[in-house]
LOKE-27077 format. One record per atom (N, C-alpha, C): residue in three letters; x, y, z; atom name. Coordinates in pm, whole numbers, plus 32768, in hexadecimal, padded with zeros to 4 digits. Example, Ala and Ser with C-alpha at 12.3 -4.5 7.8 and 13.67 -1.06 7.14 Angstrom:
! residues 2
ALA 8527 7DC7 830C N;
ALA 84CE 7E3E 830C CA;
ALA 8528 7EB6 830C C;
SER 8505 7F1F 82C4 N;
SER 8557 7F96 82CA CA;
SER 850A 8003 8313 C;
This chain:
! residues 67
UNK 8054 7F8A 8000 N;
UNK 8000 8000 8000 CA;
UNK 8059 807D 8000 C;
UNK 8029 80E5 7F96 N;
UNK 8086 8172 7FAC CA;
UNK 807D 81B6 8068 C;
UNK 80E2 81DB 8051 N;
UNK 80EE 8225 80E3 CA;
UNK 8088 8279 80DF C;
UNK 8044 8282 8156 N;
UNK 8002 82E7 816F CA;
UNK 7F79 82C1 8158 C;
UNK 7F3D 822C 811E N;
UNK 7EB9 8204 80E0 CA;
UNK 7E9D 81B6 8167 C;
UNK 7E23 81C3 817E N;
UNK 7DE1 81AA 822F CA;
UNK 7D3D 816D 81BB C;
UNK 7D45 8113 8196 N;
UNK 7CC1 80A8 8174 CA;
UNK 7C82 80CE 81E8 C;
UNK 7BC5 80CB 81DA N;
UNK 7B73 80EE 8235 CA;
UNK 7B32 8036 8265 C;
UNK 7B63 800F 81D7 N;
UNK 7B29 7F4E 81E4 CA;
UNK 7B6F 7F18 81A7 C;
UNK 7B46 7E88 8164 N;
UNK 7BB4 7E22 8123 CA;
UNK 7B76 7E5C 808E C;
UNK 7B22 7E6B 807C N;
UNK 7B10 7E7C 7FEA CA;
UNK 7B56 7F05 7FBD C;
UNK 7B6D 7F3A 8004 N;
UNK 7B99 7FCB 7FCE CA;
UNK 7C23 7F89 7FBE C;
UNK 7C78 7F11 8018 N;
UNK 7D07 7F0E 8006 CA;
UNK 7CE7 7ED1 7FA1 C;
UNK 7C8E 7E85 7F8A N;
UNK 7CD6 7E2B 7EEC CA;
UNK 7C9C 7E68 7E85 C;
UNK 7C69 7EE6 7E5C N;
UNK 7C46 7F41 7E0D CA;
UNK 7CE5 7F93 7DD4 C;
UNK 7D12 7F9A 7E52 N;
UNK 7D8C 8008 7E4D CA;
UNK 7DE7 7FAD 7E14 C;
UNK 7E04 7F0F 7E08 N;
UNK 7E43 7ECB 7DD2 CA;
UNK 7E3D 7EA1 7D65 C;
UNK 7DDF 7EF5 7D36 N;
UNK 7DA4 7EDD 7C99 CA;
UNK 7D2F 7E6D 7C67 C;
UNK 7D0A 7E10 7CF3 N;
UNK 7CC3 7DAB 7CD2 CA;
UNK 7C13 7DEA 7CC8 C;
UNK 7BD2 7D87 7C71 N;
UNK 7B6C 7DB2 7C75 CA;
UNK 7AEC 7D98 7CFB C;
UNK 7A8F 7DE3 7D3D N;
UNK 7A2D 7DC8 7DA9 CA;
UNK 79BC 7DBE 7D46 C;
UNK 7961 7D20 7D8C N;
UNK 78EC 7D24 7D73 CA;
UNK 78A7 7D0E 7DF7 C;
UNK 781B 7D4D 7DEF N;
UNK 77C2 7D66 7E7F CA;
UNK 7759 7CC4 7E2D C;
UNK 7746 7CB0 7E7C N;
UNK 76FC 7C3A 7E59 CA;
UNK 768A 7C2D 7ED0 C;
UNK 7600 7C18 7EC5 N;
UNK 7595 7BD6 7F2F CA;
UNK 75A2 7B65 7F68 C;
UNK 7592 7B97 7FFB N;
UNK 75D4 7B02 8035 CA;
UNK 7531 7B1C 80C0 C;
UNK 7559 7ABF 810D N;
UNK 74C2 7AA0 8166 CA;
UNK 74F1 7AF6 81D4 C;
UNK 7491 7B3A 8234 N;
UNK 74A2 7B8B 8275 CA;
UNK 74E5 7B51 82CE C;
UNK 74D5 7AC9 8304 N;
UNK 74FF 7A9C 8391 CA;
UNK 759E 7AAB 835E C;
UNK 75B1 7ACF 82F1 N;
UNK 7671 7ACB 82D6 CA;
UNK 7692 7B36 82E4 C;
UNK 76B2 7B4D 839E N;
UNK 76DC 7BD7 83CD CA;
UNK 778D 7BEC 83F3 C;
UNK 77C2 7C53 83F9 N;
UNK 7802 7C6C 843B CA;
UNK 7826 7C82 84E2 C;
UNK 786C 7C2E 853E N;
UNK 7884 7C53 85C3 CA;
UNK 78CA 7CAB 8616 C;
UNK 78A9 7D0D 861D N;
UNK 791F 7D72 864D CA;
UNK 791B 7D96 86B8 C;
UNK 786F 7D89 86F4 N;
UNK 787D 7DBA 8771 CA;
UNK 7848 7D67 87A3 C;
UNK 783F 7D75 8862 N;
UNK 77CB 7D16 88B9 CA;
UNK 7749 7CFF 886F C;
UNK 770F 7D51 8860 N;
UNK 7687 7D62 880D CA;
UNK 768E 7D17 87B2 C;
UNK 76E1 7CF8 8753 N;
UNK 76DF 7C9B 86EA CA;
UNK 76D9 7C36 8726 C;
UNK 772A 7BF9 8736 N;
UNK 774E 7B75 8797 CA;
UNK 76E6 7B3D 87B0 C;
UNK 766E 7B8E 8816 N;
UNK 7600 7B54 883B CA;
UNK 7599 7B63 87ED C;
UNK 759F 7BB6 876A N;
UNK 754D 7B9D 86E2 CA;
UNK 754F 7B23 86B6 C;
UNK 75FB 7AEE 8694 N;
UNK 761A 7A98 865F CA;
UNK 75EE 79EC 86C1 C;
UNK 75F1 7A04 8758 N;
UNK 7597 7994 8790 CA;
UNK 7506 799F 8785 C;
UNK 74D1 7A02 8763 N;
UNK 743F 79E9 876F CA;
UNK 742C 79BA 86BD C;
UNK 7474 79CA 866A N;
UNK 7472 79B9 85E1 CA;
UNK 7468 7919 85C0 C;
UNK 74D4 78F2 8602 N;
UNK 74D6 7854 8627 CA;
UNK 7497 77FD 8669 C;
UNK 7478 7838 86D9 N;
UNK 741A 7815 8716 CA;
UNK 7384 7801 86E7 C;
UNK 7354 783F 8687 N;
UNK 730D 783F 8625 CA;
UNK 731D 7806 85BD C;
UNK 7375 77CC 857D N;
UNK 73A1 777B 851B CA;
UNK 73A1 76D8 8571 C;
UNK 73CD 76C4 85AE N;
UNK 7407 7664 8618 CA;
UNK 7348 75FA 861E C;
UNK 72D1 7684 8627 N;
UNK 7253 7628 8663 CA;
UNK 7212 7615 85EE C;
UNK 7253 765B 8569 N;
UNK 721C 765F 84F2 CA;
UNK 7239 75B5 84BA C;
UNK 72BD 75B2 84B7 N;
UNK 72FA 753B 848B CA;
UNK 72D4 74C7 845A C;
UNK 72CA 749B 83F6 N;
UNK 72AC 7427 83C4 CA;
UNK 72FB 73E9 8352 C;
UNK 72F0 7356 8359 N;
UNK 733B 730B 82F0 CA;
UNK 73BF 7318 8323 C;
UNK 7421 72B5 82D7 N;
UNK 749F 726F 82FA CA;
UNK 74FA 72F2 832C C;
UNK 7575 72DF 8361 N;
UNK 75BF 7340 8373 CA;
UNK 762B 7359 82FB C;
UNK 7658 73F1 8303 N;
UNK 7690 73CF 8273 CA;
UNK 7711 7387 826A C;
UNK 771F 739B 81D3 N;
UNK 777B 72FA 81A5 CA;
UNK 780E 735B 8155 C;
UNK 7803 73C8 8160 N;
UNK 7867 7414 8142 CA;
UNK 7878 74B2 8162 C;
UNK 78ED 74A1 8181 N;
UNK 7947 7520 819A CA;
UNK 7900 75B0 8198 C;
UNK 78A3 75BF 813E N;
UNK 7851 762E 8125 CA;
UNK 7799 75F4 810F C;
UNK 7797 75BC 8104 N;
UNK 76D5 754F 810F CA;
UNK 76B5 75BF 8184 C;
UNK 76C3 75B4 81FD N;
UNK 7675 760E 824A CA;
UNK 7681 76C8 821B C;
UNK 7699 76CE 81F4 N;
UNK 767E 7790 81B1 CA;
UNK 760A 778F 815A C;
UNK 75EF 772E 8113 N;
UNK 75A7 7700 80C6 CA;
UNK 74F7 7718 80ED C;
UNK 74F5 777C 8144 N;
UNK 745C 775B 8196 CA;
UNK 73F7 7796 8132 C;
């Protein structure tokens, strides 16, 4: 990175590296954790997924994102 370049996120660094950003729709429960508050978003999120649940568990690496 040039001296003096302070990225506000990751997409802005790999913009500045010439690569291309795409924003893409993804499901709401796919949050970011940054604070306490999240954290316990992110258990009640699961926790909700968790009583939803049905059928086998998944069978690969990425199968559960898949909701």
């Amino acid at each position: 990175m040039p001296a003096g370049f302070h990225p506000t996120d990751d997409s802005q660094a790999v913009e500045r590296l010439g690569h291309a950003v795409t924003v893409v729709t993804t499901d709401q429960r796919n949050i970011k954790i940054t604070t306490p508050a999240d954290l316990a978003l992110a258990g009640a999120i699961l926790k909700g997924i968790s009583r939803r649940a049905k059928g086998p568990a998944p069978r690969g690496p990425f199968e559960e994102a898949q909701w």
